[in-house]
C-alpha positions in Angstrom: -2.1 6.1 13.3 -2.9 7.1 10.0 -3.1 10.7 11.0 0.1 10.9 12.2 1.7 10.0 8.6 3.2 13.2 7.6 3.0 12.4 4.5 -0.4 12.0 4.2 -2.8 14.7 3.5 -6.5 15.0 5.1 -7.9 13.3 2.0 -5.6 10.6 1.8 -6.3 9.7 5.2 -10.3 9.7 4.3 -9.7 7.4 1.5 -7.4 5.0 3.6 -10.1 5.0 6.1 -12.8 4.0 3.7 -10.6 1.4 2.3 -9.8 -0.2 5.5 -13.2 0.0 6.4 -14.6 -1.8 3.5 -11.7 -4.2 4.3 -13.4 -5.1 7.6 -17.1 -5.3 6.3 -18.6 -8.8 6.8 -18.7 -10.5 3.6 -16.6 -8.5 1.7 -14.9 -9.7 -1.4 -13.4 -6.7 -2.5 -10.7 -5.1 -0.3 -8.5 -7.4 1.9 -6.2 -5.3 5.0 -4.0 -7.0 7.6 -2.2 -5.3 10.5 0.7 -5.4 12.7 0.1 -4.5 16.5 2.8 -4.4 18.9 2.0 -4.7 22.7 -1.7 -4.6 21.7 -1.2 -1.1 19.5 -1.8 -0.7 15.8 1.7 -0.5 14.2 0.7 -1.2 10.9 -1.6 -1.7 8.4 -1.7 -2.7 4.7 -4.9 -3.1 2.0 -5.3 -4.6 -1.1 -7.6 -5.5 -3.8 -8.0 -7.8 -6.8 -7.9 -4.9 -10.1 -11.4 -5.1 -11.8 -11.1 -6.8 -15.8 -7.7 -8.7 -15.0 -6.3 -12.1 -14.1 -4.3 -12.3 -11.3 -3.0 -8.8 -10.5 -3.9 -7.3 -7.7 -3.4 -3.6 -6.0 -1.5 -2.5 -3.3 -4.0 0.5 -2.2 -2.5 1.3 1.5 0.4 0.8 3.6 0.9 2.3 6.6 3.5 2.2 9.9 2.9 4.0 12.6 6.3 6.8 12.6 7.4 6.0 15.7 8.2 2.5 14.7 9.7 3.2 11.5 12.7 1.2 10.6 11.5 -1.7 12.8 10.5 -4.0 10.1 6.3 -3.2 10.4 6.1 -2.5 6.5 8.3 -5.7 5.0 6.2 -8.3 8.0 3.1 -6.3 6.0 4.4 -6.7 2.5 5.4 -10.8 3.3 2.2 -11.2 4.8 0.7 -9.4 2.0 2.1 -11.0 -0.9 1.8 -14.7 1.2 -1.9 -14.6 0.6 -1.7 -13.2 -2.5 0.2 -16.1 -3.9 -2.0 -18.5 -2.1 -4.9 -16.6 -4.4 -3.2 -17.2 -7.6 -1.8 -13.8 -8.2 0.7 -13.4 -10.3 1.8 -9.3 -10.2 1.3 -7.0 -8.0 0.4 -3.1 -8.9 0.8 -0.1 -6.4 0.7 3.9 -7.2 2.5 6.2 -5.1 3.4 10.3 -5.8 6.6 11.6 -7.1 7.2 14.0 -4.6 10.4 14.4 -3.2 8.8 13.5 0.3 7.5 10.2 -1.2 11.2 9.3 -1.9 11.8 7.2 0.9 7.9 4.5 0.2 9.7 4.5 -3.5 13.0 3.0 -2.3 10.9 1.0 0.1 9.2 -0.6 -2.6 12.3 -0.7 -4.5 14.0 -2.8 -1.7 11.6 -5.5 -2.1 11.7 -5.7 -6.2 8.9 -3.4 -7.2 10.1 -1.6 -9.9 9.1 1.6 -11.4 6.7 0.6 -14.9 5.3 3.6 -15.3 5.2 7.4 -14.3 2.3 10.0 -15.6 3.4 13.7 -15.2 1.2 16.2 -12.9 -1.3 13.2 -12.5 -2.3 14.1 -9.0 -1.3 18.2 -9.4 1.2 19.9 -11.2 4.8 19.2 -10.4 3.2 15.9 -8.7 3.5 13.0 -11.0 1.7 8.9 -10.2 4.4 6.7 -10.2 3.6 3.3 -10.8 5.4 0.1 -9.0 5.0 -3.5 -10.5 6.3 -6.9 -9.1 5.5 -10.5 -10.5 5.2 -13.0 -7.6 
C-alpha cells in the first residue's frame, strides 16, 4: 500500500516500513500503529510515538490510505482511533511534520480539517525549495 502513495518517495517508504515494523515488535514500548482493512485488505495505516524528554506529547510519524480509497473516511477512522488512545495515555498535544511541497497540499488541509494547526515551518529543511512544516493539536 505504501508503495503506491505517490507522494511518497523510495525512502519515505523505507522509513514507514521500519516504523511500522517496530510498531509490531513484541514488547515494544516505543512506536504504536493501528490500521484500517476493508474486506480483509490493508486500507490504512497510522504510527505514532511518545517524543523522547517531554510530557505528554506524542508524534504523529505515518499516516497512510491506500489511493484507491481516498475520500472514504480511512484517514479521520485513523486519526479518531489514533488520538482515542492517545487520550486514554494522558497525552495532552499531538506533533506531526509533513513537506511544504505543493503536492503535500492536500495531507496539510487534511490535518487542517481536524484542528492541527500549522506551529511552525523551517525553510529547505528536507531540500531546497522543500520546507518541514510542523502541525500541533492539544487533545
Amino acid at each position: 500500500m505504501l508503495r503506491r502513495i505517490e507522494v511518497f518517495t523510495a525512502d519515505e517508504v523505507a522509513c514507514a516500513i521500519e516504523v511500522f515494523g517496530h510498531a509490531a515488535e513484541p514488547g515494544n514500548q516505543d512506536y504504536f500503529a493501528r490500521v484500517a482493512e476493508l474486506g480483509g485488505r490493508l486500507v490504512g495505516a497510522v504510527a505514532y510515538g511518545q517524543t523522547p524528554m517531554t510530557e505528554g506529547t506524542w508524534d504523529l510519524y505515518w499516516i497512510a490510505s491506500d489511493p484507491e480509497c481516498r475520500r472514504r473516511g480511512v484517514g479521520a477512522k485513523l486519526l479518531e482511533v489514533m488520538e482515542a488512545d492517545l487520550r486514554r495515555r494522558g497525552a495532552r498535544l499531538v506533533r506531526v511534520e509533513t513537506s511544504g511541497l505543493p503536492i503535500y497540499e492536500p495531507t496539510r488541509a487534511f490535518y487542517e480539517r481536524f484542528q492541527y494547526r500549522e506551529t511552525a515551518r523551517i525553510p529547505d529543511f528536507y531540500k531546497v525549495g522543500d520546507d518541514l512544516v510542523m502541525f500541533t493539536r492539544r487533545l
